[in-house]
FIPA-698255 format. One line per field, with one value per residue (C-alpha): residue in one letter; y, x, z; residue number from 0. Coordinates in Angstrom, 2 decimals, always signed. Last residue first. Layout:
r <- c(A; ...)
v <- c(Y; ...)
u <- c(X; ...)
w <- c(Z; ...)
k <- c(NUM; ...)
END
This chain:
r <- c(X; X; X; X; X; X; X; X; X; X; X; X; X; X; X; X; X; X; X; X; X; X; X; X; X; X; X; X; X; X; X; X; X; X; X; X; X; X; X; X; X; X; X; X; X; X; X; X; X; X; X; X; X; X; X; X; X; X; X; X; X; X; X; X; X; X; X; X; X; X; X; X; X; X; X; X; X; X; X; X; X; X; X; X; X; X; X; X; X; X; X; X; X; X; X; X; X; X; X; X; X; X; X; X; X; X; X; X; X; X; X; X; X; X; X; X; X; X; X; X; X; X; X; X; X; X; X; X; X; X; X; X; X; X; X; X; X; X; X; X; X; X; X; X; X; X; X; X; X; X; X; X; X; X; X; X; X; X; X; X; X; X; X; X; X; X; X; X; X; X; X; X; X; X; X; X; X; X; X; X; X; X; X; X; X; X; X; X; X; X; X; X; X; X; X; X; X; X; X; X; X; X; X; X; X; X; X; X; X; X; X; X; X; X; X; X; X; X; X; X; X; X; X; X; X; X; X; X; X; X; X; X; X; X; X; X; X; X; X; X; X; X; X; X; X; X; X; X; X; X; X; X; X; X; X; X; X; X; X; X; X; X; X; X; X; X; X; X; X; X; X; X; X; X; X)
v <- c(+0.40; -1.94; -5.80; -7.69; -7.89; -6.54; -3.92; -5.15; -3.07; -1.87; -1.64; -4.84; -7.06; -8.25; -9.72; -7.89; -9.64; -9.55; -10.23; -12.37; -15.28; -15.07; -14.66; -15.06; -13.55; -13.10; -10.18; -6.99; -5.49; -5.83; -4.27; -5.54; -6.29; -6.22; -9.57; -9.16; -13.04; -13.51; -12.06; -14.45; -16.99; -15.32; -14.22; -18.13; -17.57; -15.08; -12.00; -10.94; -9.11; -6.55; -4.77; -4.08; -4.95; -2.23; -3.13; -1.90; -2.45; -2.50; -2.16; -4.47; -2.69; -3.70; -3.57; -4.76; -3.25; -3.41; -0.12; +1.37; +3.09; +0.81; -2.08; -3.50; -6.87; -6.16; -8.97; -9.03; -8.58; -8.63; -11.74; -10.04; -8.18; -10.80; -12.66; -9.76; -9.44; -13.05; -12.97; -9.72; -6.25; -5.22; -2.14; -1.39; -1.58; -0.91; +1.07; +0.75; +1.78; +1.62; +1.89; +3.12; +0.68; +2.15; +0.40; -2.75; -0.87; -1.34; -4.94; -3.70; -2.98; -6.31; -8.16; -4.61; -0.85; +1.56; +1.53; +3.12; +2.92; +3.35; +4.17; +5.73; +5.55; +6.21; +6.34; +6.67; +8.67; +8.18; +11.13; +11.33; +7.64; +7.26; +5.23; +5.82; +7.97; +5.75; +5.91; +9.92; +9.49; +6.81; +9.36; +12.41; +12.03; +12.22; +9.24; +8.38; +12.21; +13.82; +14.70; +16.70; +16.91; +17.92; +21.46; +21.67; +19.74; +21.65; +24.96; +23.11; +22.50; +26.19; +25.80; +27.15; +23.21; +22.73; +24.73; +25.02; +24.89; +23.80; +27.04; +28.62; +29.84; +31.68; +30.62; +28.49; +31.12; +30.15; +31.87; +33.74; +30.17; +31.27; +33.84; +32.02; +28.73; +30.82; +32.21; +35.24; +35.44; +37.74; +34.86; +32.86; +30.16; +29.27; +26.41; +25.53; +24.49; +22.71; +23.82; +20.42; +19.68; +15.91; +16.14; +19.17; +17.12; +16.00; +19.22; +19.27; +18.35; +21.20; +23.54; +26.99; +26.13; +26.44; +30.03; +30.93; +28.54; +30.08; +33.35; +32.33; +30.45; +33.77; +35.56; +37.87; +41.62; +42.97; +44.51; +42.22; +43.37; +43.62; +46.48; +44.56; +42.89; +39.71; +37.72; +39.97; +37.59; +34.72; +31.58; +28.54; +27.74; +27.74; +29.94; +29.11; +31.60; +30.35; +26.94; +28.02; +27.05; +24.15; +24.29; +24.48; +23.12; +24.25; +22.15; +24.07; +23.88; +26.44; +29.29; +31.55; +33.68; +30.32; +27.57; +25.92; +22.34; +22.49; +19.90; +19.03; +18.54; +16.01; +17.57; +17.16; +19.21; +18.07; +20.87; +21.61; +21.36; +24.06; +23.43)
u <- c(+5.22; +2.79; +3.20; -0.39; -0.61; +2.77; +2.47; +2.63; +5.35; +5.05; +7.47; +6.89; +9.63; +11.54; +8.18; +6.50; +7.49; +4.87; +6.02; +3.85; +5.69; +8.22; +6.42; +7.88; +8.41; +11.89; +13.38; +12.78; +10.42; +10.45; +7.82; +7.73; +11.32; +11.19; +12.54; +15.81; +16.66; +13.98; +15.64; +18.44; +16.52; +14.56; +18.19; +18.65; +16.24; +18.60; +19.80; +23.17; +20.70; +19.36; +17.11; +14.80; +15.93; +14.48; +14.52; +11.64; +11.97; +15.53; +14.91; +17.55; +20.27; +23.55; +24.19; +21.65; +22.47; +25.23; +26.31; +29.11; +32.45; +33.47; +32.11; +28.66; +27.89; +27.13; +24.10; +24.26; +23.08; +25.80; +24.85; +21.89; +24.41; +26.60; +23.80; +22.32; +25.73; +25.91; +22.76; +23.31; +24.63; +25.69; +23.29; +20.20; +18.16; +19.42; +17.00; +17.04; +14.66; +14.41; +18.24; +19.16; +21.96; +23.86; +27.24; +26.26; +26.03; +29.85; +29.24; +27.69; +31.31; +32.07; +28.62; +28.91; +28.20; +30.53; +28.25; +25.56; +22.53; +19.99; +21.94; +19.09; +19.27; +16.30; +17.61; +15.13; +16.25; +14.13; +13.37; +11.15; +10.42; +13.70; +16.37; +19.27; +22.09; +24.75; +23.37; +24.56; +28.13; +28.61; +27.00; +29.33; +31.89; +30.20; +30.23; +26.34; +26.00; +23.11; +19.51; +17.36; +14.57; +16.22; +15.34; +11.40; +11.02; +13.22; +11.10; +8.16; +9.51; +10.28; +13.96; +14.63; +14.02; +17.34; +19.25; +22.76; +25.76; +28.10; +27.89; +29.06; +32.27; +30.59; +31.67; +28.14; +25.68; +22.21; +19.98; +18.94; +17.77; +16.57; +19.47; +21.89; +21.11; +21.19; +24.63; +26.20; +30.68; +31.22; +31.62; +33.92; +34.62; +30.21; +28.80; +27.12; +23.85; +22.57; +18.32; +16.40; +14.17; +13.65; +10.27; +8.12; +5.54; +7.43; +7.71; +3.56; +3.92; +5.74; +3.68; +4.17; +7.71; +7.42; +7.35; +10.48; +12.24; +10.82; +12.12; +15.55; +16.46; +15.72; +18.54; +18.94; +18.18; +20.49; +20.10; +16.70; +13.79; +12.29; +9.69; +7.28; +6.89; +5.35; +8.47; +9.87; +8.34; +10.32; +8.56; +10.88; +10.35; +6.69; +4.29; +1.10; -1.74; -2.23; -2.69; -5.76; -5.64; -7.71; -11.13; -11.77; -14.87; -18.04; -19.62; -23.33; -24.95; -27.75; -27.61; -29.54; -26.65; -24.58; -23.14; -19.32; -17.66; -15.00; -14.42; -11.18; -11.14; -8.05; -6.59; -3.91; -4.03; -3.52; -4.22; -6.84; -5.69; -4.43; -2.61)
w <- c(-3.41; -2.64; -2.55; -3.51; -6.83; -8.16; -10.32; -13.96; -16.81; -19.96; -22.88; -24.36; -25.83; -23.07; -21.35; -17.75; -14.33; -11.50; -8.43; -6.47; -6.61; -9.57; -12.62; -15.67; -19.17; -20.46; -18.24; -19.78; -16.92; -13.00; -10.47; -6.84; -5.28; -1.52; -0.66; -3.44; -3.40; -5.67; -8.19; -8.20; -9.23; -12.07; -13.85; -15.38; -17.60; -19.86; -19.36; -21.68; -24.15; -21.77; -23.92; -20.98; -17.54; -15.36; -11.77; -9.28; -5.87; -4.08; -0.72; +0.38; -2.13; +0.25; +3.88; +6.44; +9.91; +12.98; +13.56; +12.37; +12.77; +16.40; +15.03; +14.73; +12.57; +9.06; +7.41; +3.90; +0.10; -2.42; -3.69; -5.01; -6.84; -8.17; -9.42; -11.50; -13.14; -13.88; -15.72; -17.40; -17.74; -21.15; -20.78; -22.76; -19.78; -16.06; -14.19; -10.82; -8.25; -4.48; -3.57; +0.23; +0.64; -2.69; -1.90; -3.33; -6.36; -7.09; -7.89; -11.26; -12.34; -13.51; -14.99; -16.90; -16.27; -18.34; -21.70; -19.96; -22.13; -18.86; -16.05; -14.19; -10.24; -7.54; -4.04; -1.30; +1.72; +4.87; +7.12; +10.54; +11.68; +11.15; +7.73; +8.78; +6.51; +5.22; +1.79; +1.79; +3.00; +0.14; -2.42; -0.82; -3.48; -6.31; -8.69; -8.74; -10.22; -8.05; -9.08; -6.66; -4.97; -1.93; -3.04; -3.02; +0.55; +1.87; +0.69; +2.14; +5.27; +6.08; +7.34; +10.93; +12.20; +9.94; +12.84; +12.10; +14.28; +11.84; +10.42; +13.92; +12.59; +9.77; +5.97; +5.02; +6.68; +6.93; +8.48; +5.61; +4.15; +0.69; -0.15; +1.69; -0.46; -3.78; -2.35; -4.18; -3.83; -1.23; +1.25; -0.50; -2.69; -3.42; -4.02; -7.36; -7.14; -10.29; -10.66; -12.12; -14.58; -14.96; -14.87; -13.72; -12.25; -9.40; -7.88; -7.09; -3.80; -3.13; -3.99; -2.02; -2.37; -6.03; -6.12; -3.98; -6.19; -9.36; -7.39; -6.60; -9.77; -11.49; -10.00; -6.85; -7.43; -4.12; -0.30; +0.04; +1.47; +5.02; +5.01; +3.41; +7.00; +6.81; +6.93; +9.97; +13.07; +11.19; +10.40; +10.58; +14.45; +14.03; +15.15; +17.02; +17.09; +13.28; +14.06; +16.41; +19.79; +20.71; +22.11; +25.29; +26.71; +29.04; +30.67; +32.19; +35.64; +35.27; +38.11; +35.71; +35.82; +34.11; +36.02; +35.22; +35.00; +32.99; +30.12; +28.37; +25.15; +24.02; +20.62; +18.52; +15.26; +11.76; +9.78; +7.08; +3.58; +1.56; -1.98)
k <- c(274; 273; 272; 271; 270; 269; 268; 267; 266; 265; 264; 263; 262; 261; 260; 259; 258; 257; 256; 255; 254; 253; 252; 251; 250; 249; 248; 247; 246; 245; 244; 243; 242; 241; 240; 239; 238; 237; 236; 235; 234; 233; 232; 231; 230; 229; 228; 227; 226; 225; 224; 223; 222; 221; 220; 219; 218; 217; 216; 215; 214; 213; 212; 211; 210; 209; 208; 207; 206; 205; 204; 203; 202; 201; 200; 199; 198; 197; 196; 195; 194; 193; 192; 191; 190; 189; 188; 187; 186; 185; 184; 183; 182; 181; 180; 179; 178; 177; 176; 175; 174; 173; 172; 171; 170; 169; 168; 167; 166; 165; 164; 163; 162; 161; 160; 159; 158; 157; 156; 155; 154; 153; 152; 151; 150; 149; 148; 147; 146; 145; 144; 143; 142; 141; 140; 139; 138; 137; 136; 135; 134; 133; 132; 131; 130; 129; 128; 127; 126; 125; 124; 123; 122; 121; 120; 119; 118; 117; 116; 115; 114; 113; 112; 111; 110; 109; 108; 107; 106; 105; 104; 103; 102; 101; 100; 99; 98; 97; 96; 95; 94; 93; 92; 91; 90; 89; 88; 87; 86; 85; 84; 83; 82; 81; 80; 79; 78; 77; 76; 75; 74; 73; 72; 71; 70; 69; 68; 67; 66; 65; 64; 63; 62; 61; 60; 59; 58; 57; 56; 55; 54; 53; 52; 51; 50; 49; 48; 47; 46; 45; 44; 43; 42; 41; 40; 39; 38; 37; 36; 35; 34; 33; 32; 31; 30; 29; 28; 27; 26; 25; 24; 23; 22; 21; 20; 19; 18; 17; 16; 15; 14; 13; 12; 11; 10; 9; 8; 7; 6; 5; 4; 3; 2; 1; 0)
END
């Protein structure tokens, strides 16, 4: 998609005269986006002559392709590419291939510029679906939220038979979580009061910073088929101050949270929270 850049402007006026000795402003405009070059585009992309020393794999092309839309990513569902990384250096690199300047075995690799990156091919590939057990998950949710990057968690454990009124306290973990879907599970009343319990205040230390810890911004909890819920869940769910959109609980509304019945599969946006 093209759209016409955002560009930052304050015209400045000069005060000139003409040959016919006419006083006249005259004002510059702003340079052109395409004068300026960003830190991602190389002065080689456009050159044909620049080609790569091996056929890479499909993955790299369809990647390749759907940077030009990344806004569009979405749309392709739950399809996703698994990036396996590599032992050594001779081994191929789908990363390496897309980001030439990146390098995962040189001594520098820490060194890294992200701003090298063209945004719309990061945009493409962290879009991405990661197992809730892997080990950089914690490392991940203790990211901070900027005016420049903030990392929503969305997390499907629909039919899990390993989540219970037990195990559910493990979520607390997940600081970044926006949506959770939960139905069919043997979670219930209890389980939902253990997590909002969960919610809570962290004074600083010498590893952290003081913050909120727990799913604050959770927003949209699926309860359907949740047998174990009863009434007794509307409570807690007003302690979570963001939550908008819930559905499977028995019907209720809980302020301005709109809460859909067990035994429809739809849900109501809240009327006057936004997503």
């Amino acid at each position: 998609m093209t759209s016409k850049p955002i560009v930052l402007w304050t015209p400045k006026a000069t005060l000139a005269s003409d040959d016919a000795c006419t006083t006249i402003l005259q004002y510059k405009l702003p340079p052109a986006p395409s004068t300026i070059r960003p830190p991602y585009q190389s002065p080689h992309d456009s050159d044909p002559a620049v080609r790569l020393r091996y056929v890479p794999p499909l993955a790299y092309f369809c990647i390749k392709a759907l940077a030009e839309y990344p806004d569009e990513v979405h749309s392709l569902g739950p399809a996703r590419v698994r990036y396996q990384a590599p032992r050594s250096r001779t081994q191929f690199d789908i990363l390496s291939a897309l980001i030439p300047t990146y390098r995962p075995f040189d001594r520098d690799s820490d060194a890294f510029d992200l701003s090298s990156v063209d945004p719309r091919l990061w945009a493409v590939l962290i879009q991405y679906t990661l197992p809730l057990s892997d080990v950089h998950v914690p490392l991940l949710q203790s990211i901070p939220s900027t005016q420049h990057f903030s990392l929503v968690t969305v997390l499907c454990l629909t039919r899990s038979r390993v989540l219970t009124d037990d195990t559910v306290l493990e979520l607390r973990h997940l600081h970044t979580l926006a949506a959770l879907d939960v139905s069919v599970t043997a979670l219930g009343t209890w389980g939902v009061q253990r997590l909002a319990k969960s919610l809570a205040w962290s004074e600083a230390d010498e590893s952290r910073a003081a913050g909120r810890r727990g799913p604050w911004g959770l927003r949209i909890l699926d309860l359907r088929d949740c047998i174990n819920i009863d009434d007794k869940v509307f409570y807690w769910l007003t302690r979570f101050p963001l939550l908008s959109v819930t559905c499977g609980a028995p019907y209720a509304h809980l302020g301005d949270t709109a809460v859909c019945p067990s035994n429809r599969a739809r849900t109501l946006a809240s009327t006057t929270r936004a997503l």
